[in-house]
PAGULO-673610 format. One record per residue: residue number from 1; x, y, z of N, C-alpha, C in turn. Coordinates in steps of 0.2 Angstrom, whole numbers, plus 5000, padded with zeros to 4 digits. Layout:
<pts>
(NUM, (X, Y, Z), (X, Y, Z), (X, Y, Z))
...
</pts>
This chain:
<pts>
(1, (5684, 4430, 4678), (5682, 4437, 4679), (5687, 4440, 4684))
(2, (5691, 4446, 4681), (5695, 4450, 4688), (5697, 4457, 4684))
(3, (5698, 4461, 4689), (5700, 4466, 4689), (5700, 4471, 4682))
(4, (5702, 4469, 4678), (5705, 4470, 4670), (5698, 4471, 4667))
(5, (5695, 4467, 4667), (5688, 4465, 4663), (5681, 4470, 4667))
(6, (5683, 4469, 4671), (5678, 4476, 4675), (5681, 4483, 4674))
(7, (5686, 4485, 4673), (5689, 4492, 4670), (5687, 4492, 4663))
(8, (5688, 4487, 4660), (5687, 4488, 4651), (5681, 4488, 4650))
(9, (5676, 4484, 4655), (5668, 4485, 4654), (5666, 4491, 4657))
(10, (5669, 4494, 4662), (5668, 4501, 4663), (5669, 4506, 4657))
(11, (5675, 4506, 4655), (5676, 4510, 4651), (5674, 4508, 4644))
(12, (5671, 4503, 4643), (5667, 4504, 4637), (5659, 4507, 4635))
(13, (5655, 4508, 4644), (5651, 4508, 4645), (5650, 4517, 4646))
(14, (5657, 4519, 4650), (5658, 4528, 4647), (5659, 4528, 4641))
(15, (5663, 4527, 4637), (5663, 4525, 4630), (5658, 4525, 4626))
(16, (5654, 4523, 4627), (5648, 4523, 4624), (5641, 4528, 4624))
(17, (5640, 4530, 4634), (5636, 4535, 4635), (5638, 4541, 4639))
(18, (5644, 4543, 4639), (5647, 4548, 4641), (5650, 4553, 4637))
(19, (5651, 4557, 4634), (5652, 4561, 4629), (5660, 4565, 4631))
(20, (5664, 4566, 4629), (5669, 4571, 4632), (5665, 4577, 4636))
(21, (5669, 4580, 4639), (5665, 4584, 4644), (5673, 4590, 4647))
(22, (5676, 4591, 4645), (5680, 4596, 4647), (5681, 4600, 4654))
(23, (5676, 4599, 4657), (5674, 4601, 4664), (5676, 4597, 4669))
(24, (5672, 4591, 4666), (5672, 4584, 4669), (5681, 4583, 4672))
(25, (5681, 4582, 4666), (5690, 4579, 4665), (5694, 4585, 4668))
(26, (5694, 4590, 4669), (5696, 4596, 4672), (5698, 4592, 4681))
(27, (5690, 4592, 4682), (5689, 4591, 4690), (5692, 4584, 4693))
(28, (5692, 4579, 4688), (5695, 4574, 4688), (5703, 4574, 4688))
(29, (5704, 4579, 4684), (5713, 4579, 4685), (5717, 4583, 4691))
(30, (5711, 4588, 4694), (5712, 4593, 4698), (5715, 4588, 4704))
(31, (5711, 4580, 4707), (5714, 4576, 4713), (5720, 4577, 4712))
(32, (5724, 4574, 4705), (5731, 4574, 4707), (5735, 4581, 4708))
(33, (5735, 4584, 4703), (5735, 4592, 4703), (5736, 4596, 4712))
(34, (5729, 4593, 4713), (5729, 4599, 4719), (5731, 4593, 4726))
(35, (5734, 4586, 4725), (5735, 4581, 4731), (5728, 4582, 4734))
(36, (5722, 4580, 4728), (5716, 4576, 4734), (5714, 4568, 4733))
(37, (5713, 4566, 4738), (5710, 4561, 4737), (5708, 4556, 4730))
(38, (5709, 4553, 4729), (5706, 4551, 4722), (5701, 4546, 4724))
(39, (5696, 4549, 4726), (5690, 4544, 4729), (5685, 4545, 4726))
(40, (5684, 4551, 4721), (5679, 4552, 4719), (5675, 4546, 4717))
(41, (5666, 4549, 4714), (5664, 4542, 4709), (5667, 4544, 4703))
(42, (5665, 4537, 4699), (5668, 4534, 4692), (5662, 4541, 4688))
(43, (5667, 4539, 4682), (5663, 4544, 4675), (5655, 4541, 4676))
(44, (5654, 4535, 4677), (5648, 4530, 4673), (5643, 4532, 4681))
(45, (5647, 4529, 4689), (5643, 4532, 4694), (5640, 4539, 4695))
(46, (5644, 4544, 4690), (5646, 4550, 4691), (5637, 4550, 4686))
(47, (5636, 4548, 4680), (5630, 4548, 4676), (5628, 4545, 4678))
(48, (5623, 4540, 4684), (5620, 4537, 4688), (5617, 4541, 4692))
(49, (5621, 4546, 4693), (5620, 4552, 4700), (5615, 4556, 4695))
(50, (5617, 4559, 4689), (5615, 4563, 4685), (5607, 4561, 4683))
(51, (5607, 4554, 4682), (5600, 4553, 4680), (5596, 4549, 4686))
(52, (5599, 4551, 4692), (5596, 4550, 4699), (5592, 4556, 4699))
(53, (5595, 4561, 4698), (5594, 4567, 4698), (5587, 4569, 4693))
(54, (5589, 4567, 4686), (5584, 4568, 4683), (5576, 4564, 4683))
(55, (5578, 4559, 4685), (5572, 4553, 4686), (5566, 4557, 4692))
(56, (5572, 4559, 4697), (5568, 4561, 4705), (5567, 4568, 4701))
(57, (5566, 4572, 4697), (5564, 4578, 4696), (5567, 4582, 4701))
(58, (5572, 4582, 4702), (5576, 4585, 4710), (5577, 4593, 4707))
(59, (5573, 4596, 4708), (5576, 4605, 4712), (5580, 4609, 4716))
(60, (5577, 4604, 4722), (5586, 4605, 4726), (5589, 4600, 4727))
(61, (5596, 4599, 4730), (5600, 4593, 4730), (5605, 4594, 4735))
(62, (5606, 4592, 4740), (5610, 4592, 4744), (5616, 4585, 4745))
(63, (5621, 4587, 4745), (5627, 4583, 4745), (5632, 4581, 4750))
(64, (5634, 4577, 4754), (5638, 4578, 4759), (5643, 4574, 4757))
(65, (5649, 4579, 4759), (5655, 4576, 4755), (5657, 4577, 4748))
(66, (5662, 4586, 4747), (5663, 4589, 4740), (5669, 4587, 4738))
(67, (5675, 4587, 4739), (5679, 4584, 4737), (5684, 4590, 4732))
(68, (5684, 4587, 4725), (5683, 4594, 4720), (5678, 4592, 4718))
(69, (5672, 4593, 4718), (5666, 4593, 4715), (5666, 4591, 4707))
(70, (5667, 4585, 4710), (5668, 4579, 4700), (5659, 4577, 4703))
(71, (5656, 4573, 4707), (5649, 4573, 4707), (5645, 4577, 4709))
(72, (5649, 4584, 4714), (5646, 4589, 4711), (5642, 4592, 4705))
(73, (5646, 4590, 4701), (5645, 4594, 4693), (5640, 4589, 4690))
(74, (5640, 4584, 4692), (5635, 4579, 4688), (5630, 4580, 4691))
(75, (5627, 4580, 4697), (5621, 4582, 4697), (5619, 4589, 4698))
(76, (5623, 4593, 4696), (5618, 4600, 4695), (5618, 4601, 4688))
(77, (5623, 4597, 4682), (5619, 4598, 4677), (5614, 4593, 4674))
(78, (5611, 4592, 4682), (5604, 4588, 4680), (5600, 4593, 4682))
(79, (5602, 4599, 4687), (5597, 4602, 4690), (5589, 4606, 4683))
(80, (5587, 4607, 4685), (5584, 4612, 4679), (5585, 4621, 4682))
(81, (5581, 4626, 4677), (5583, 4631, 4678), (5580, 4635, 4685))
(82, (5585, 4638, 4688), (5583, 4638, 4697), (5584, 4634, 4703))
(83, (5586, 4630, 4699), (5587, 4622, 4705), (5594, 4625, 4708))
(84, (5593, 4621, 4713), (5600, 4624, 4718), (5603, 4617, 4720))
(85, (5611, 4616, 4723), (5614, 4611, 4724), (5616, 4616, 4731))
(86, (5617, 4613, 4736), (5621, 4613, 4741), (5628, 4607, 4746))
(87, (5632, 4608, 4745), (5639, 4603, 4745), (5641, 4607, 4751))
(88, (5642, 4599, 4755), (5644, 4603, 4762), (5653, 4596, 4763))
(89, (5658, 4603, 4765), (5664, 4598, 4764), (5669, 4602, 4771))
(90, (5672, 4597, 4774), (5675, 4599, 4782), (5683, 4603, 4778))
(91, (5686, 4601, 4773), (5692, 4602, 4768), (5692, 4611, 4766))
(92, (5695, 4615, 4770), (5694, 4622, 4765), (5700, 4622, 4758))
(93, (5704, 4617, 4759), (5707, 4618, 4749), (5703, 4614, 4745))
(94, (5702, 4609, 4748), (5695, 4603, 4744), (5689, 4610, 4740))
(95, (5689, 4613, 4747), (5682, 4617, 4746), (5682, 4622, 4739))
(96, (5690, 4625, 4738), (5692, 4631, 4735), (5692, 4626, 4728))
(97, (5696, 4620, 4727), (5697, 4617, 4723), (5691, 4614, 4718))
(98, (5687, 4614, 4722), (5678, 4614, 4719), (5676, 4617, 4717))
(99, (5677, 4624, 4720), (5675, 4632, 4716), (5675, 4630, 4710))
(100, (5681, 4629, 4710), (5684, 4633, 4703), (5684, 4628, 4698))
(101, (5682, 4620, 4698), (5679, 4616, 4695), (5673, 4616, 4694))
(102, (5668, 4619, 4697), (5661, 4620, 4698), (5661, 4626, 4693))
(103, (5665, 4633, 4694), (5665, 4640, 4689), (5665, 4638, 4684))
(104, (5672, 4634, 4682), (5675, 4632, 4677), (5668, 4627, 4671))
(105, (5665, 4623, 4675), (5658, 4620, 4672), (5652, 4624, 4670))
(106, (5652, 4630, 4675), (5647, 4636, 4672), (5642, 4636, 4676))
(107, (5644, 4633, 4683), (5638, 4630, 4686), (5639, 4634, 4694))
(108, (5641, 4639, 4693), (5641, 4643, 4701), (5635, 4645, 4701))
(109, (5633, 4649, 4700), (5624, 4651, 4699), (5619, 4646, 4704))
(110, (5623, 4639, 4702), (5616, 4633, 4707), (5620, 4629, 4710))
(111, (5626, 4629, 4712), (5628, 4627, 4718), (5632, 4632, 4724))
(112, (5631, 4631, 4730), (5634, 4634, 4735), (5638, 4628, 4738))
(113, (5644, 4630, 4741), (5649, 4624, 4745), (5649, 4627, 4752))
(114, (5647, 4624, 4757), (5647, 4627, 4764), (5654, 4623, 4767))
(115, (5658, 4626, 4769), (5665, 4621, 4774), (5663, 4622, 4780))
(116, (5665, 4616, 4785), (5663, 4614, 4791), (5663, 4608, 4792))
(117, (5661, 4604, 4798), (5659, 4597, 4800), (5653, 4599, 4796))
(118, (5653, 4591, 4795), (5645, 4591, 4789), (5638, 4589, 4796))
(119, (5642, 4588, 4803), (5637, 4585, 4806), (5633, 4593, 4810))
(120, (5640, 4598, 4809), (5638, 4604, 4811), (5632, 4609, 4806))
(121, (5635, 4608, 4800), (5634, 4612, 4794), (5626, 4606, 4792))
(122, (5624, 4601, 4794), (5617, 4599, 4792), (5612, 4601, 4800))
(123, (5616, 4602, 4805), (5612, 4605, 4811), (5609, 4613, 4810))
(124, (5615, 4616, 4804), (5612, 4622, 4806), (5606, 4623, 4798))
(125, (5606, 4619, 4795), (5600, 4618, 4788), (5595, 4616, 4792))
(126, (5594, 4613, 4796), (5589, 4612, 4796), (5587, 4617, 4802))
(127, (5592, 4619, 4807), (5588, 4627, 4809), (5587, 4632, 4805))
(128, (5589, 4631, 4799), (5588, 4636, 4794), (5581, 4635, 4788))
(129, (5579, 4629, 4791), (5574, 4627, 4786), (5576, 4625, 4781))
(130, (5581, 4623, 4778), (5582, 4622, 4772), (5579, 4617, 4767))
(131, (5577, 4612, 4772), (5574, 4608, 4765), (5568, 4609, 4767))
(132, (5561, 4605, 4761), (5566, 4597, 4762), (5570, 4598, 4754))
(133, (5573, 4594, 4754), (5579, 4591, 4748), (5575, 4586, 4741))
(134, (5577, 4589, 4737), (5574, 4581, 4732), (5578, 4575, 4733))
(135, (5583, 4578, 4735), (5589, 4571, 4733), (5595, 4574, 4738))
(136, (5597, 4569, 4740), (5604, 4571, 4744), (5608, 4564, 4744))
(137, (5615, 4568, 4740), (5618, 4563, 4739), (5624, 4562, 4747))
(138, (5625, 4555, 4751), (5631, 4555, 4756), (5638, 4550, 4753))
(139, (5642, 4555, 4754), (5649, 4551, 4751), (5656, 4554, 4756))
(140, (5654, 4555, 4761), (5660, 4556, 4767), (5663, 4553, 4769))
(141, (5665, 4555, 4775), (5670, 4548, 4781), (5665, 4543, 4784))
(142, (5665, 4538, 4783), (5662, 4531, 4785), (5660, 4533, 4791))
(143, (5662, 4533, 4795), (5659, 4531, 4804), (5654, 4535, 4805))
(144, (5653, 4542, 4804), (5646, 4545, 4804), (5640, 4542, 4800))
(145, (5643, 4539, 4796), (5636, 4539, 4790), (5629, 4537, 4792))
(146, (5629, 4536, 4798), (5622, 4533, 4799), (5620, 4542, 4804))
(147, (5622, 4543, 4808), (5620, 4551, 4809), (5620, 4556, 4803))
(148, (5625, 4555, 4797), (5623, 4559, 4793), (5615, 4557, 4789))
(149, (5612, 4551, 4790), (5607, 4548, 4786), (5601, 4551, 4792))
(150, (5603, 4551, 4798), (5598, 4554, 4803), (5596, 4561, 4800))
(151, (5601, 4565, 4800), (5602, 4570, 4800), (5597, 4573, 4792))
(152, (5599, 4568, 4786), (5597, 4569, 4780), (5589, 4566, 4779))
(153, (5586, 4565, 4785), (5578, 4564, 4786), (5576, 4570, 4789))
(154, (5579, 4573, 4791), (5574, 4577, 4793), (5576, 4585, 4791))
(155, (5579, 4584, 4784), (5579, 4589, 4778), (5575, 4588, 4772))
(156, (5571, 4582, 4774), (5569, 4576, 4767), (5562, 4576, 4769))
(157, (5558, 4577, 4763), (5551, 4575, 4762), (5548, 4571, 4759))
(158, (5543, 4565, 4760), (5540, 4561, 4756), (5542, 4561, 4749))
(159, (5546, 4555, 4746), (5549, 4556, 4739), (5555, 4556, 4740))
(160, (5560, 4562, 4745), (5565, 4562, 4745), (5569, 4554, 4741))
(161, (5575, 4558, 4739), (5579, 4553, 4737), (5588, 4553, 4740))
(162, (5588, 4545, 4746), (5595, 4549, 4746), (5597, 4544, 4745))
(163, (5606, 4544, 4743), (5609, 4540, 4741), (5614, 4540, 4745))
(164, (5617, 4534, 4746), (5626, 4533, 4749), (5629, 4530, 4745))
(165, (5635, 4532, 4746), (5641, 4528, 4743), (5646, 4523, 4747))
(166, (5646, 4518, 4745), (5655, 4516, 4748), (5652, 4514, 4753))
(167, (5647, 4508, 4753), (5644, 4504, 4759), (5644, 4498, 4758))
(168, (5651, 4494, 4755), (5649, 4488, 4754), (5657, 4485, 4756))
(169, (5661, 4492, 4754), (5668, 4490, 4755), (5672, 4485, 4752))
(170, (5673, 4485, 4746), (5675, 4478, 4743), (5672, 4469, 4747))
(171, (5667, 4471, 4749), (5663, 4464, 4752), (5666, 4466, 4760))
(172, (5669, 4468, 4764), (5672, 4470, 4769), (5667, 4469, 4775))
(173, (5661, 4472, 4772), (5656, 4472, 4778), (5652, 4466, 4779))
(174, (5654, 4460, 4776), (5652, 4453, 4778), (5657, 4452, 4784))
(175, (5660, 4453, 4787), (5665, 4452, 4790), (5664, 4459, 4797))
(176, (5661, 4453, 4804), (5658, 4456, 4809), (5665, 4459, 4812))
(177, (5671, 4454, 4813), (5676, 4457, 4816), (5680, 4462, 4813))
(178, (5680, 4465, 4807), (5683, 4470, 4803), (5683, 4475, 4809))
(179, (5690, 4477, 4811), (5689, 4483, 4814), (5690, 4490, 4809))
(180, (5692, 4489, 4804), (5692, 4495, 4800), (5687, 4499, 4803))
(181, (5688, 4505, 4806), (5680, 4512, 4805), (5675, 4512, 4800))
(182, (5680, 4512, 4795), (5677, 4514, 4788), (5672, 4507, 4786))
(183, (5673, 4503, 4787), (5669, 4496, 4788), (5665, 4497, 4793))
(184, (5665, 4499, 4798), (5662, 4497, 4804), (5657, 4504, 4802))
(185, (5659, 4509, 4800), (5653, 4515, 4801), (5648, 4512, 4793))
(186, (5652, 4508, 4788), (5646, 4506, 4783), (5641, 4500, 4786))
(187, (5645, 4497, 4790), (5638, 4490, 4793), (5635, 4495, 4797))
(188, (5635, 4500, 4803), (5631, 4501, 4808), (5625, 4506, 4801))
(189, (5629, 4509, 4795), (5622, 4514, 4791), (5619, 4507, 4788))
(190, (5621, 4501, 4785), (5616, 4497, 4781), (5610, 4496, 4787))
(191, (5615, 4494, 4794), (5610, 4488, 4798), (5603, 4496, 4800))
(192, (5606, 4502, 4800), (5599, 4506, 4804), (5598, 4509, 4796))
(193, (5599, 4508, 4789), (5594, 4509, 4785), (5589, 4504, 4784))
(194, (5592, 4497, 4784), (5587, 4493, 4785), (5583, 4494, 4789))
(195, (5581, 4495, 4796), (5579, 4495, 4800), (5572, 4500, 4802))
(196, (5574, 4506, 4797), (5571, 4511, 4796), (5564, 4512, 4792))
(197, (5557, 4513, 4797), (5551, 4511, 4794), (5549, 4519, 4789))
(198, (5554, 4523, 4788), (5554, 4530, 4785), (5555, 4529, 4778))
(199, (5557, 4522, 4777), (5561, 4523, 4770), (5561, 4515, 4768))
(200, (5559, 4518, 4760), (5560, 4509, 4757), (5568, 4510, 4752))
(201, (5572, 4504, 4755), (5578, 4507, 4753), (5581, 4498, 4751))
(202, (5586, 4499, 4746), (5591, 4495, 4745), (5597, 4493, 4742))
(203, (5601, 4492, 4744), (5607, 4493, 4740), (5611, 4490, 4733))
(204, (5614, 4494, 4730), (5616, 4492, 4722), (5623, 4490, 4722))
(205, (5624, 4482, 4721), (5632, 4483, 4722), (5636, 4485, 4716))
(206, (5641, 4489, 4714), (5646, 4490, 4711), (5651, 4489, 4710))
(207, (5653, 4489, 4703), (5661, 4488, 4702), (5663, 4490, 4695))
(208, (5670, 4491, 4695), (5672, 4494, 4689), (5679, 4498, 4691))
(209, (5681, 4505, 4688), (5687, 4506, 4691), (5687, 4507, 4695))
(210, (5683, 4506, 4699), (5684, 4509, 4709), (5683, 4503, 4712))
(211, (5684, 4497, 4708), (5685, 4491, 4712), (5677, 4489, 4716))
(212, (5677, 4485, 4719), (5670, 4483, 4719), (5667, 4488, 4727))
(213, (5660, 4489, 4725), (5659, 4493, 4732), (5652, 4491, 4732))
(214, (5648, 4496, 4734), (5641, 4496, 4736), (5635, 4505, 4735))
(215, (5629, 4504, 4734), (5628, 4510, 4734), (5621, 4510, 4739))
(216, (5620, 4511, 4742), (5613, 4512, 4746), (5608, 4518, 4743))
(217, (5602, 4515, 4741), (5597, 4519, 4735), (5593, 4519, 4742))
(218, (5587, 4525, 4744), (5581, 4526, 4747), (5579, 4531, 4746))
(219, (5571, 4529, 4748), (5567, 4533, 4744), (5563, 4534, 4751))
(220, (5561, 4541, 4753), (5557, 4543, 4760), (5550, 4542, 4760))
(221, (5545, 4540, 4763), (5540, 4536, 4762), (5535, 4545, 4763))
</pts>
């Protein structure tokens, strides 16, 4: 088993339960177009998110980490009618970039994109009363993520669902001497979500064309 064979499994798996989607494929071609990042999730995590969304009956949804809004778009065409998305991204060309990816899918009406620190922009929701949230999905810069998970309880109510991304690091986080950040900020989020009597949680590990990762699944007690 290597590399090659988790791409064609991948993609026989889109292939099969993913439909073209014009919009989709817009936002995905937009990273290289507009030089962003290509970290987005895969097509197939991208449908995982969607029917995270529909499983949990989510209304509202909050996001940290937009990017050009490729998992933006997935889960708010899970929202139902009224349901709101709010995506919070530190990037104002990421931000702009997203617009018009989110417009372009018909989907401005139920998401808002806030720019700023996420750690600023979730201090001022929750003086704003904002949630709680049905679902919030984290997929940002490592080293916060465990504040960002503080921060996403106390926009979260009994049921909430939150998810992380990108906490397994290609196996990376077995490895205590890693100085990577970006490793070091996923072991400090595993070791305080395990730890946490708030929430029954556990992680999915992942692989496919984004190479092998991890997903952290909880559910707010």
């Amino acid at each position: 088993m290597d590399q090659k064979i988790f791409e064609a499994v991948d993609k026989y798996i889109s292939d099969l339960f993913i439909p073209p989607d014009e919009a989709l494929k817009a936002a995905e071609q937009s990273h290289q177009l507009e030089n962003i990042p290509l970290i987005n999730v895969s097509p197939n995590l991208g449908k995982l998110l969607h029917l995270f969304a529909k499983i949990s009956k989510a209304g509202k949804i909050l996001e940290i980490g937009t990017l050009a809004g490729y998992s933006t778009i997935w889960m708010a065409k899970a929202l139902p009618e009224g349901g709101r998305l709010i995506s919070l991204e530190i990037d104002p060309h990421h931000a702009e970039v997203a617009r018009k990816n989110i417009d372009r899918a018909g989907l401005s009406s139920r998401v808002e994109i806030r720019v700023g620190k996420a750690i600023d922009l979730l201090a001022r929701l929750v003086k704003e009363n904002a949630g709680p949230f049905d679902m919030i999905f984290i997929d940002a810069d490592k080293p916060p993520y465990t504040e960002y998970f503080e921060w996403s309880l106390k926009l979260s109510g009994p049921g909430t669902l939150i998810i992380a991304d990108n906490v397994i690091r290609d196996g990376k986080v077995l490895d205590q001497n890693n100085d990577d950040p970006m490793v070091k900020g996923a072991q400090r989020f595993n070791k305080a979500l395990a730890a946490n009597k708030h929430v029954s949680a556990t992680i999915l590990q992942t692989i496919g064309v984004k190479e092998y990762d991890g997903m952290a699944i909880a559910i707010v007690k």
